[in-house]
C-alpha positions as CSV (number, residue, x, y, z in Angstrom):
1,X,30.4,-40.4,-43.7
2,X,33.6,-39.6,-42.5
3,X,36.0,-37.3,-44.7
4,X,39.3,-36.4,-43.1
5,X,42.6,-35.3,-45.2
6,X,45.7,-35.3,-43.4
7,X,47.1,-32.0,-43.2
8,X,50.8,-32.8,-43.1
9,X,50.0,-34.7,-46.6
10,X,51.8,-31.2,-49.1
11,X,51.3,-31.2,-52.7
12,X,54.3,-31.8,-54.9
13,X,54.2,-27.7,-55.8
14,X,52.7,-25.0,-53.8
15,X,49.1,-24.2,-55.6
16,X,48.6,-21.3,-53.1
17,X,51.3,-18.9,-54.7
18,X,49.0,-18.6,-57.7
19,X,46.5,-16.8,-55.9
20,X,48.2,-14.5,-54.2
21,X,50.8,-11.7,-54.5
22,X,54.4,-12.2,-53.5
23,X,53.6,-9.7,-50.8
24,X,50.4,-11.5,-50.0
25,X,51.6,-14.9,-49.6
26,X,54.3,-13.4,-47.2
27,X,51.9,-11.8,-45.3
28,X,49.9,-14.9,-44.8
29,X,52.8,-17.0,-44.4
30,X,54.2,-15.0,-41.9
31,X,50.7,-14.6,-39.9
32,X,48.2,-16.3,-37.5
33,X,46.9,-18.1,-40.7
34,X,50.5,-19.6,-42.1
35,X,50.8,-21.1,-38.1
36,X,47.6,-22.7,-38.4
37,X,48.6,-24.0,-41.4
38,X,51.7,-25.4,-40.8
39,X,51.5,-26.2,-36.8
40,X,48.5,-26.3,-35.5
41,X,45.5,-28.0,-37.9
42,X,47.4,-31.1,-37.5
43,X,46.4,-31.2,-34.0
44,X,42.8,-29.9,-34.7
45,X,40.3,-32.9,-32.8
46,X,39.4,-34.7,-36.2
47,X,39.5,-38.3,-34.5
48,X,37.4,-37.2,-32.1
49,X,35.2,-35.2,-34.1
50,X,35.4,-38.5,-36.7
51,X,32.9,-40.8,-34.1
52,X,30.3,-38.7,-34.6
53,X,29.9,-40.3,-38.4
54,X,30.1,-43.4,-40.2
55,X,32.7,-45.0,-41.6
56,X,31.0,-45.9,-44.9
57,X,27.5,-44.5,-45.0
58,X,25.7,-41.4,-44.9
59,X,26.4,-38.3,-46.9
60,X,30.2,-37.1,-46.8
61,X,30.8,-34.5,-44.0
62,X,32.9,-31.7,-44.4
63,X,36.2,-32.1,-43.8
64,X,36.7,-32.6,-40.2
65,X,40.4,-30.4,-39.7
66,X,39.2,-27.6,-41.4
67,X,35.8,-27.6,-39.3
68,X,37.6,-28.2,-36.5
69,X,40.0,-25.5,-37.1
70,X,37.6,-23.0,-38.0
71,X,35.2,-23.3,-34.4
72,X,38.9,-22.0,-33.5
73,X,38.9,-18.7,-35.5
74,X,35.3,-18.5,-35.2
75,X,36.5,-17.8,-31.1
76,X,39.8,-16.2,-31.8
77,X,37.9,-13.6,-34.3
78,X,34.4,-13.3,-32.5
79,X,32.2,-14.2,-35.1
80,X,28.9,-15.4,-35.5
81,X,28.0,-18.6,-36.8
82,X,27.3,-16.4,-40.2
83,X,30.0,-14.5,-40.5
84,X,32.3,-17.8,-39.7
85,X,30.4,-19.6,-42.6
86,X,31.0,-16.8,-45.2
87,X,34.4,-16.4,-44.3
88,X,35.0,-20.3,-45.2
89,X,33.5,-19.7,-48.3
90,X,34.5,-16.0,-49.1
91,X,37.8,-15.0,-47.3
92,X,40.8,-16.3,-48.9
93,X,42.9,-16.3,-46.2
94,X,40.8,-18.1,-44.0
95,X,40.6,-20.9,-46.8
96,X,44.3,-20.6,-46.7
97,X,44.8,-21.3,-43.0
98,X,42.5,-24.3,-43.0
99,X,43.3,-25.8,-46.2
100,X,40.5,-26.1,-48.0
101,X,41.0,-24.5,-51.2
102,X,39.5,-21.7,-53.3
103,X,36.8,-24.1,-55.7
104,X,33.3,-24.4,-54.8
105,X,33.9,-24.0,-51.0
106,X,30.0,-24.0,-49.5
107,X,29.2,-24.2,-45.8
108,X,25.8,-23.3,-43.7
109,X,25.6,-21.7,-41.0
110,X,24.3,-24.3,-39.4
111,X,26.8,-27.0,-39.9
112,X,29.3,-24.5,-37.7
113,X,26.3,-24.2,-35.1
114,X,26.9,-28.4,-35.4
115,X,30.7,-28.5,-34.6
116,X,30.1,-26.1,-31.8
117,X,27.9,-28.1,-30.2
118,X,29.7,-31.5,-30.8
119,X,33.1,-28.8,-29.1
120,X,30.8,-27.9,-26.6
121,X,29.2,-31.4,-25.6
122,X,32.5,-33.4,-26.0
123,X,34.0,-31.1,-23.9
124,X,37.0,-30.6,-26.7
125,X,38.2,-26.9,-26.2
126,X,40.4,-28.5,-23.2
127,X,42.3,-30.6,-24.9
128,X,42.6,-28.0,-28.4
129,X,44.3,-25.6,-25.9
130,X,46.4,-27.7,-24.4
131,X,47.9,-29.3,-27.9
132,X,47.8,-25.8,-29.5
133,X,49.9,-23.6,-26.3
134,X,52.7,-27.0,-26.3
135,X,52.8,-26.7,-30.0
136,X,53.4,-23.3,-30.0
137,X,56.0,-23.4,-27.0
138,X,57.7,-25.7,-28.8
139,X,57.9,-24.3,-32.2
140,X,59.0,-20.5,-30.5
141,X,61.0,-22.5,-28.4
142,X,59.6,-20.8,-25.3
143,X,60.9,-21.3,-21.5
144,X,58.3,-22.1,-19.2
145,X,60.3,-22.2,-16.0
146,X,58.8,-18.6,-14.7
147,X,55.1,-18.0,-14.7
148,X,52.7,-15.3,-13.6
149,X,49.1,-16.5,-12.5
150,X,45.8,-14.3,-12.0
151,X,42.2,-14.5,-12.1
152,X,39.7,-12.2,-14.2
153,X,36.3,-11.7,-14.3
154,X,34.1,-12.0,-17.5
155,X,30.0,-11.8,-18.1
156,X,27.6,-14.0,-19.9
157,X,24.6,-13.1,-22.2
158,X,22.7,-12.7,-19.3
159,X,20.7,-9.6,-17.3
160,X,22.1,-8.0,-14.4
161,X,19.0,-8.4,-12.2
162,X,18.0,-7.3,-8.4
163,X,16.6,-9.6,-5.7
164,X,13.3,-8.5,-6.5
165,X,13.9,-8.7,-10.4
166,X,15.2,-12.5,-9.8
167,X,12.1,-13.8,-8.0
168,X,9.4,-12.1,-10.4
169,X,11.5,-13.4,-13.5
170,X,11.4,-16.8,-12.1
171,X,7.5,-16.7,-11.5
172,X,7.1,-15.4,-15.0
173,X,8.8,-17.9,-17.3
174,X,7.0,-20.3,-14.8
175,X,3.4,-18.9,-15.5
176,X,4.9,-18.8,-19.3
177,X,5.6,-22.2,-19.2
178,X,2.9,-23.3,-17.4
179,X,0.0,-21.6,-19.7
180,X,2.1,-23.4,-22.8
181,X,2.3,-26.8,-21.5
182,X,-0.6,-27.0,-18.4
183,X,-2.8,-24.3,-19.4
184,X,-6.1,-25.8,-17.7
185,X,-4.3,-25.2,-14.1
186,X,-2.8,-21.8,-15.7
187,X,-6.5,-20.6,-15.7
188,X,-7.6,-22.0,-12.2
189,X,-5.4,-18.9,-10.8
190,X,-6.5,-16.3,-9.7
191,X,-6.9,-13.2,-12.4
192,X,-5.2,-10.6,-10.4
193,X,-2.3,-13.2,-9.5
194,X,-2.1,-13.9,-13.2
195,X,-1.7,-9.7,-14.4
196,X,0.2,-8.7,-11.3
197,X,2.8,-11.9,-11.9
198,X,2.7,-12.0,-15.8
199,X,3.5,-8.3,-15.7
200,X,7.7,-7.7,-17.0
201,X,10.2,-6.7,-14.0
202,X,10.3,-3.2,-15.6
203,X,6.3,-2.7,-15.5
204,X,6.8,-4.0,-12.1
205,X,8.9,-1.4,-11.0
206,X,7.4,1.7,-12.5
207,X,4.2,1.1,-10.7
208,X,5.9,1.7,-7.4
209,X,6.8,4.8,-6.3
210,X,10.8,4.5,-5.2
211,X,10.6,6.9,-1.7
212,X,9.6,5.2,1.4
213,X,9.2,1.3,2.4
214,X,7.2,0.7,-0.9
215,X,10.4,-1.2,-2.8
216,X,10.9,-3.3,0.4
217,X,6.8,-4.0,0.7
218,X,7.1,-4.8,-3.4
219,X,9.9,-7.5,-2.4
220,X,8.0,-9.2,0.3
221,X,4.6,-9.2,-1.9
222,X,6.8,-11.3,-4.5
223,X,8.5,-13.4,-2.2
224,X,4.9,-14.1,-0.9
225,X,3.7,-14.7,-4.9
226,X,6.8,-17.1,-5.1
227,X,6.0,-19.1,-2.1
228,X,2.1,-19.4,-3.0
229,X,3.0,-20.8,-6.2
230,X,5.5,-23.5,-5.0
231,X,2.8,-24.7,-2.7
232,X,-0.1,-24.6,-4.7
233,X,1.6,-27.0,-6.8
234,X,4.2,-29.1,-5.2
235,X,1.8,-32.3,-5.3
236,X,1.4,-31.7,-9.2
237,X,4.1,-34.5,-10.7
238,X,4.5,-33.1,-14.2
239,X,4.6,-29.6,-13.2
240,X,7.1,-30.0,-10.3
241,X,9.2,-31.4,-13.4
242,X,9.4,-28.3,-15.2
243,X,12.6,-26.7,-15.2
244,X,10.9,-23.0,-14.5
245,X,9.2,-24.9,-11.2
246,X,12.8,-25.5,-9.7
247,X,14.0,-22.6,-10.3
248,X,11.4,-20.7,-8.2
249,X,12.0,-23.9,-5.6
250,X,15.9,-22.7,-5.8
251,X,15.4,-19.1,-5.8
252,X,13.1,-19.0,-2.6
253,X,15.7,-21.0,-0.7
254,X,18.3,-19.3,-1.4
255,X,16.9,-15.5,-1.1
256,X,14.3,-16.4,1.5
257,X,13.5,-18.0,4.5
258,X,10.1,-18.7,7.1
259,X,9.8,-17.2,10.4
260,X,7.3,-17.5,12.9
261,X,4.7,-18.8,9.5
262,X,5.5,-15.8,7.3
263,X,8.1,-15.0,4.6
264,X,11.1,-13.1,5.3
265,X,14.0,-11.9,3.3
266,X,17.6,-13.4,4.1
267,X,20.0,-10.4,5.2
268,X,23.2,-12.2,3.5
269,X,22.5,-14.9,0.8
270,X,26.1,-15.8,-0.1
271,X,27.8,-15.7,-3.5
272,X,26.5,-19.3,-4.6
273,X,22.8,-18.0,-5.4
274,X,21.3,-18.3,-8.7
275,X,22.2,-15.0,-10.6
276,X,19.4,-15.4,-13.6
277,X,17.2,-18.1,-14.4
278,X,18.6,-17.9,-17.9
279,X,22.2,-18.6,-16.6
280,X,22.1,-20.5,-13.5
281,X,25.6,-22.0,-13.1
282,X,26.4,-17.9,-12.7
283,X,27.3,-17.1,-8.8
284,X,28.3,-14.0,-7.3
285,X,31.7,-12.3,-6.1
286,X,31.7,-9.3,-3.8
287,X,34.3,-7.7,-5.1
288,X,34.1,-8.7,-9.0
289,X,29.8,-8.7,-9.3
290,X,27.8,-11.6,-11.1
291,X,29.1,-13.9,-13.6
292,X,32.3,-16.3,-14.2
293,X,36.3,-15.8,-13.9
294,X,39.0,-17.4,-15.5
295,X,42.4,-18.5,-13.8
296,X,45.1,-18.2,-16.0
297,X,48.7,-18.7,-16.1
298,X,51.4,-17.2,-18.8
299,X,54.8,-17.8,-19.1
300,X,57.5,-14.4,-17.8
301,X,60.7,-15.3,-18.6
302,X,62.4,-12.6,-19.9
303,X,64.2,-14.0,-23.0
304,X,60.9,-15.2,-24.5
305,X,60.2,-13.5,-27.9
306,X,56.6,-13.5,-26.4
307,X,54.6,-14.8,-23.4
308,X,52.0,-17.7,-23.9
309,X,49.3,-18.4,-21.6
310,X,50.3,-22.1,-20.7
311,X,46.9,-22.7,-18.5
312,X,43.1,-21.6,-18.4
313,X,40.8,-22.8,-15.7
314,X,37.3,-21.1,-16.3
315,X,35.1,-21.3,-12.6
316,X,31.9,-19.8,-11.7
317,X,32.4,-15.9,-10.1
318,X,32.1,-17.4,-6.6
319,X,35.2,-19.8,-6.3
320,X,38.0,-18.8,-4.4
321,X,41.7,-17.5,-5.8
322,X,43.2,-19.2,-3.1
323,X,41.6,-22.8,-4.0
324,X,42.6,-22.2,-7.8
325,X,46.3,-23.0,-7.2
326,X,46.2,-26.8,-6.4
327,X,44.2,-27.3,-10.0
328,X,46.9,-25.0,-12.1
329,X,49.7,-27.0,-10.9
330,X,48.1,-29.9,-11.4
331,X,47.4,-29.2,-15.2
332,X,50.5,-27.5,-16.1
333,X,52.4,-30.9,-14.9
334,X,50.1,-33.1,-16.9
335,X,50.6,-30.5,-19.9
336,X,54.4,-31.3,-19.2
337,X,54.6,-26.8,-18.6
338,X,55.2,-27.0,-15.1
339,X,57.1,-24.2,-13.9
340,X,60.3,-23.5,-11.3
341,X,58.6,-20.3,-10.1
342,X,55.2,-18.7,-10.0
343,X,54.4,-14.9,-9.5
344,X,50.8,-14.5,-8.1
345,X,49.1,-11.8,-5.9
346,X,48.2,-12.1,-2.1
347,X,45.0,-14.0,-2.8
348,X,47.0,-17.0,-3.6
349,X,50.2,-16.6,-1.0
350,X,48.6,-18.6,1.9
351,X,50.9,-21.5,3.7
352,X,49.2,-24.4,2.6
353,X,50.2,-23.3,-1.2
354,X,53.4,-22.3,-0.6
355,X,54.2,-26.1,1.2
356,X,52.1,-27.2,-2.0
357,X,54.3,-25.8,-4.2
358,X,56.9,-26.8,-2.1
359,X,56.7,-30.4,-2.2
360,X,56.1,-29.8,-6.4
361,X,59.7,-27.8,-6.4
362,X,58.1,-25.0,-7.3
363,X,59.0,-21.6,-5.8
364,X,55.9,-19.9,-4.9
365,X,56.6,-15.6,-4.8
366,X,53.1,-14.0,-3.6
367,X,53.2,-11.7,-0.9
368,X,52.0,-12.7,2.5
369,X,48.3,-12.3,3.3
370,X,47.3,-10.4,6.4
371,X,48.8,-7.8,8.7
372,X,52.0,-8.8,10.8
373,X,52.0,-9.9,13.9
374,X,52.4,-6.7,17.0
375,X,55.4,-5.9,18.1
376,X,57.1,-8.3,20.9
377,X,55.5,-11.5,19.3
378,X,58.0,-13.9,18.6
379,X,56.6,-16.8,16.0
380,X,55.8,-20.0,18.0
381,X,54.3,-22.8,15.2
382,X,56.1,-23.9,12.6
383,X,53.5,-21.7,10.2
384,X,54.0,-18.8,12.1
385,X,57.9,-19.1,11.5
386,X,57.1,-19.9,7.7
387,X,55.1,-16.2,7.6
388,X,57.6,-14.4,9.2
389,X,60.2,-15.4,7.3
390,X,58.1,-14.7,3.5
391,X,57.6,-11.1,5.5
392,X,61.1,-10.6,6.1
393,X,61.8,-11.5,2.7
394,X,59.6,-9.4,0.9
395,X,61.2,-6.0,2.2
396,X,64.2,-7.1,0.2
397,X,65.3,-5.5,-3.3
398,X,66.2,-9.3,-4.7
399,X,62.6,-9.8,-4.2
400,X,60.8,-6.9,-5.2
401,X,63.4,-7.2,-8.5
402,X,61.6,-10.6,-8.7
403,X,58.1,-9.8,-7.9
404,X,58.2,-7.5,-10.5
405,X,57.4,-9.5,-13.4
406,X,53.7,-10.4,-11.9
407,X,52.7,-7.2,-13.4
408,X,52.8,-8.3,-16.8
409,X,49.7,-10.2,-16.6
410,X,47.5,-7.5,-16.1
411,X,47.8,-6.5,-19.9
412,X,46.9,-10.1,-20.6
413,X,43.7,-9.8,-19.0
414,X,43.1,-6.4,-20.8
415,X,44.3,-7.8,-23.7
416,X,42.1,-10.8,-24.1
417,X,39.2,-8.5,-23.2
418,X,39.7,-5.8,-25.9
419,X,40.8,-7.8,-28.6
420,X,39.1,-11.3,-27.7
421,X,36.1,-10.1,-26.4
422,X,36.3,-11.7,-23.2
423,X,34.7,-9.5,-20.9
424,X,31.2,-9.9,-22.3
425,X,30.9,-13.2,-24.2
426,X,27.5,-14.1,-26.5
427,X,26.4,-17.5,-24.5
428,X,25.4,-18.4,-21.1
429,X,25.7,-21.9,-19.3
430,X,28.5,-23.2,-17.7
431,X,29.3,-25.5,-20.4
432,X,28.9,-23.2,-22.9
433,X,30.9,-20.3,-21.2
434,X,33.9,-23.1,-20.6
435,X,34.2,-23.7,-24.0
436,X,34.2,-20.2,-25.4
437,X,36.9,-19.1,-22.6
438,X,39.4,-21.8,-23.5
439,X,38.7,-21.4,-27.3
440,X,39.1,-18.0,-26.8
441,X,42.5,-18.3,-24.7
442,X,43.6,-20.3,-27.5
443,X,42.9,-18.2,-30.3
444,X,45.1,-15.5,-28.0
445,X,48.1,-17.9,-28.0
446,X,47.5,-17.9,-31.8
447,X,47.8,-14.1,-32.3
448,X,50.9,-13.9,-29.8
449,X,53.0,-16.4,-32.1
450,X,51.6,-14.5,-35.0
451,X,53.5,-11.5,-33.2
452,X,56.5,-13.9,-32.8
453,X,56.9,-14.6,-35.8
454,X,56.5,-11.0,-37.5
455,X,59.3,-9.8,-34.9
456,X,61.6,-13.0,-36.2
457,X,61.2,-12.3,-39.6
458,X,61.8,-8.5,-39.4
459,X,65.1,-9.4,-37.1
460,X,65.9,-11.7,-40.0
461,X,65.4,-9.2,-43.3
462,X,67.8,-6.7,-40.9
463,X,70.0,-9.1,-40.6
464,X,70.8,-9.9,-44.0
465,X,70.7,-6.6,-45.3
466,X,72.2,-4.5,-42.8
467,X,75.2,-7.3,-42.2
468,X,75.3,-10.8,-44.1
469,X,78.6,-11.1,-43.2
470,X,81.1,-9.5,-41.1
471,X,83.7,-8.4,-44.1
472,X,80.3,-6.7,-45.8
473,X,80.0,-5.2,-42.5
474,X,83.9,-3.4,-42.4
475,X,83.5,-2.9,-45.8
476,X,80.5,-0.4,-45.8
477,X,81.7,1.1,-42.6
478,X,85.0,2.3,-44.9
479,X,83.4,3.3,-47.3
480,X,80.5,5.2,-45.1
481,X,78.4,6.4,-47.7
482,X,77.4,4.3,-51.4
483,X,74.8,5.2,-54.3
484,X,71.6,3.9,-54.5
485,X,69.9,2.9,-58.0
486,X,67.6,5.8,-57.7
487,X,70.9,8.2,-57.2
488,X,69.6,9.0,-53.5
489,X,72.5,9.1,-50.6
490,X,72.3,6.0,-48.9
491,X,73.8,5.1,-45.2
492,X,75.1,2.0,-43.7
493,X,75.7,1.7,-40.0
494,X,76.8,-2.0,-39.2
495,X,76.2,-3.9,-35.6
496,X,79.2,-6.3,-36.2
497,X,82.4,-6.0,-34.2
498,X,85.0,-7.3,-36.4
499,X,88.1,-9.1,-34.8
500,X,89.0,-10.9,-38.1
501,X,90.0,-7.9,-40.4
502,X,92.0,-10.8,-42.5
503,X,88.4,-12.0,-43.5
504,X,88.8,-9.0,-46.2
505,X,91.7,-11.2,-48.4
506,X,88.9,-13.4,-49.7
C-alpha cells in the first residue's frame, strides 16, 4: 500500500533541535544533508515510484521520498545495499536528510535492492538529475550561459579479457549452462572437448608455453572449439535459445571469420565487439580501452559560487565525441540550461557542430581539428572558409583568454572519480551502468552546493562580525585595538570604505 508524506508539510516546532547540539544542527543544516532536506526530497520520484503499489491494499510500504532519496546517497556515498540500510536505521544524519525520524526506523537490505531495481527498470535516475541540477541552479542562483563539455572513461565490474580469454569464457559458461539445463547432450561430447573446454582461461594459459607460435596456435584451436560447438547445435531449438549459445554466435562473428573452409582470426575487429560475456553492452575505444564513457557538461561562468554539472550522457566506450554534441544540446534545452557558449576540446570542433550550434545561438569555442591547409591554398567551399577563419581565430589572445576556462573540467572528471567512485563502478549492464552514472553525477551536484553553501555561510558570519555596519566599521578602525573578555589583545581590520562619516551622530 502506498505511504507517501509530503516533505514540504513542517511541524509546527522543529523536533530535530532536540537531538542534536547547536553545533551539530548547524553542521547538518548547513550540509549536503540540510539541502536534501529542504530542496531536493520534494522532488525525489515518489509518484512514480507510488504505481508500483496499491492504493488501498497490501502491506504499507516504506515511505516512498525517503526511499527514493536514499538510492541517491546510497550513489552519492558508494554504499552497499547494507551499509545504505544501516545508515537509514543507525546514522542520524542520514535520518535527518530524508526525514524519517529517529523512532523505530527498520529497513532490509533488500527493500533498497527493490528501489534500485524499480530506479533502474523505470529508467528514473534521468529525470532525478535533471530536477535535482535545476533545483540546485536555482536555489545558488547559478548562470548557465558558459559551459565546458568533455567525455571520460569509466569501467564496470567486469574482467579485462584477451581475444583468446573471450572465446574460451564464452564456451565455458555455455558448457556450464548446457550440463545444468541439457545435460544428456552435455555428455554426448566428446571427453577431451569437455576437459580441454571446461578448463578456466588461467589453466588455459599456463599450459602453453608463451615463446614461439604456440599462443597464436592456442587461439586458432579455440576459435576451432567455438565454431564446432555452434554447429553441432544450431538445429537444437531450446539450446540455440540460451543466452550463453548467442554469445559464442556473437563472439565468433565478430572476432572471426571463414576462409577457403577453415577458421581464421580477423586482423581489426572494431570497437563494437563484445568486451565480456558478463557485460555485453561494453565496446571498446582505442585510445580509452574497454568499458563505458560519460559526456558531461558543467557550467564555467566565473561569478558562480561553484560549478554544477548541468548534463550527463552515459554511452558505451565505442561512441564517438564528435556525435555527442547534437544529444547535449538537445537536453540542456529541454532542461531549460541551454548555454550562450560551450568550451570543448578538438574532438568536438568539427563544422557540422559549429553550424549546429549555430543555428541553436550558441557559440561553439573548440579548436579546429586537423592540420592547416599548405601554404599557397586559398579556401574555395564555403567549409573551407569556415575553418580558416576558426584557425585564424584561435592564434588570438581574446581567444586563448576564452578557451581557457575548458580546463576546469578536467578536475571534474578526477573529481567524480576519487570521491564518487566513478572510474570503477560495482555493476555491469548497460542499464545498470546508466543509472549508477547519473545517480552518481547527481550525488556530485549535491556535494558541490554543500560546498556552496559552507563558503555562503562563512562569507556571512565575517560579515557580521568583522563589519555589521559601516559606523561599527570607522569605529573599530579609531580605536585600533579593544579588550577581549579573556583580557587577550584583540584586532579589528574593517573592509568598509566609509563615505558617510555623519553615520557616527546616531
Amino acid at each position: 500500500m502506498k505511504h507517501k508524506i509530503d516533505p514540504r508539510q513542517n511541524s509546527l516546532f522543529d523536533p530535530e533541535r532536540q537531538n542534536f547540539s547547536r553545533v551539530g544542527y548547524d553542521r547538518l543544516d548547513q550540509g549536503w544533508q540540510g539541502i536534501f532536506r529542504r530542496s531536493l526530497l520534494a522532488v525525489m520520484p515518489a509518484d512514480e515510484l507510488a504505481t508500483e503499489f496499491s492504493g488501498d491494499t497490501g502491506r504499507l510500504s516504506k515511505e516512498l521520498y525517503s526511499m527514493a532519496g536514499l538510492v541517491v546517497i546510497t550513489e552519492m556515498r558508494g554504499w552497499t545495499s547494507q551499509e545504505a540500510a544501516d545508515a537509514y536505521m543507525f546514522d542520524l544524519s542520514v535520518q535527518y536528510a530524508l526525514n524519517v525520524g529517529h523512532q523505530a526506523v527498520e529497513l532490509s537490505y533488500r527493500t533498497v535492492e527493490r528501489y534500485q531495481r524499480l530506479f533502474r527498470e523505470r529508467e528514473l535516475a534521468q529525470d532525478v538529475f535533471e530536477r535535482v541540477t535545476k533545483t540546485l541552479a536555482e536555489e545558488l542562483q547559478i548562470e548557465v550561459d558558459k559551459q565546458r563539455l568533455d567525455s571520460t572513461h569509466l569501467f564496470s565490474d567486469m574482467a579485462i579479457l584477451s581475444r583468446t580469454q573471450l572465446m574460451a569464457v564464452c564456451i565455458r559458461r555455455f558448457l556450464i549452462q548446457l550440463k545444468r539445463h541439457q545435460n544428456n547432450e552435455y555428455a554426448l561430447l566428446d571427453a577431451q572437448v569437455r576437459e580441454r573446454c571446461m578448463a578456466s582461461d588461467k589453466r588455459l594459459f599456463s599450459q602453453t608455453p608463451p615463446e614461439g607460435n604456440a599462443r597464436a596456435q592456442l587461439r586458432q584451436r579455440v576459435a576451432e572449439d567455438l565454431l564446432m560447438l555452434i554447429d553441432r547445435f544450431a538445429g537444437h531449438e531450446r539450446i540455440t535459445s540460451m543466452s550463453s549459445y548467442k554469445a559464442m554466435v556473437r563472439v565468433f562473428s565478430e572476432q572471426c571469420k571463414m576462409v577457403g573452409g577453415k577458421v581464421a582470426l580477423r586482423k581489426k575487429t572494431g570497437g563494437r565487439t563484445m568486451q565480456n560475456p558478463s557485460d555485453p553492452d561494453a565496446t571498446y575505444d582505442g585510445h580509452k580501452g574497454k568499458g563505458y564513457q560519460v559526456q558531461l557538461s558543467e557550467t564555467c561562468h566565473p561569478d558562480n559560487p561553484v560549478q554544477l554539472i548541468t548534463c550527463a550522457i552515459p554511452q558505451t566506450a565505442a561512441d564517438e565525441d564528435g556525435d555527442a554534441l547534437p544529444l547535449v544540446v538537445d537536453q540542456l534545452e529541454q532542461a531549460d540550461l541551454k548555454p550562450d557558449k560551450i568550451l570543448a576540446d578538438t574532438l568536438y570542433g568539427s563544422d557540422d557542430n559549429q553550424q549546429l550550434c549555430e543555428d541553436k545561438d550558441i557559440d561553439l569555442v573548440a579548436p579546429v581539428r586537423g592540420p592547416a591547409p599548405k601554404k599557397n591554398r586559398f579556401p574555395t567551399t564555403d567549409a573551407q572558409k569556415r575553418l580558416a577563419s576558426r584557425r585564424s581565430a584561435e592564434k588570438t589572445e581574446e581567444w586563448r583568454h576564452t578557451y581557457r576556462l575548458r580546463a576546469g573540467i578536467e578536475g571534474t572528471n578526477s573529481g567524480l572519480k576519487r570521491r564518487m567512485e566513478l572510474g570503477k563502478l560495482r555493476v555491469r549492464g548497460k542499464k545498470s551502468v546508466f543509472n549508477v552514472v547519473l545517480l552518481k553525477a547527481t550525488g556530485w551536484n549535491i556535494f558541490r552546493a554543500a560546498d556552496a553553501m559552507v563558503y555562503k555561510t562563512k562569507r556571512t558570519i565575517q560579515t557580521r562580525i568583522i563589519a555589521p555596519n559601516a559606523a561599527l566599521s570607522l569605529l573599530l578602525d579609531l580605536l585600533g585595538q579593544v579588550e577581549c573578555p579573556q583580557g587577550a589583545r584583540c584586532e579589528f581590520r574593517s573592509h568598509w570604505q566609509i563615505k558617510t562619516p555623519e553615520l557616527l551622530v546616531a
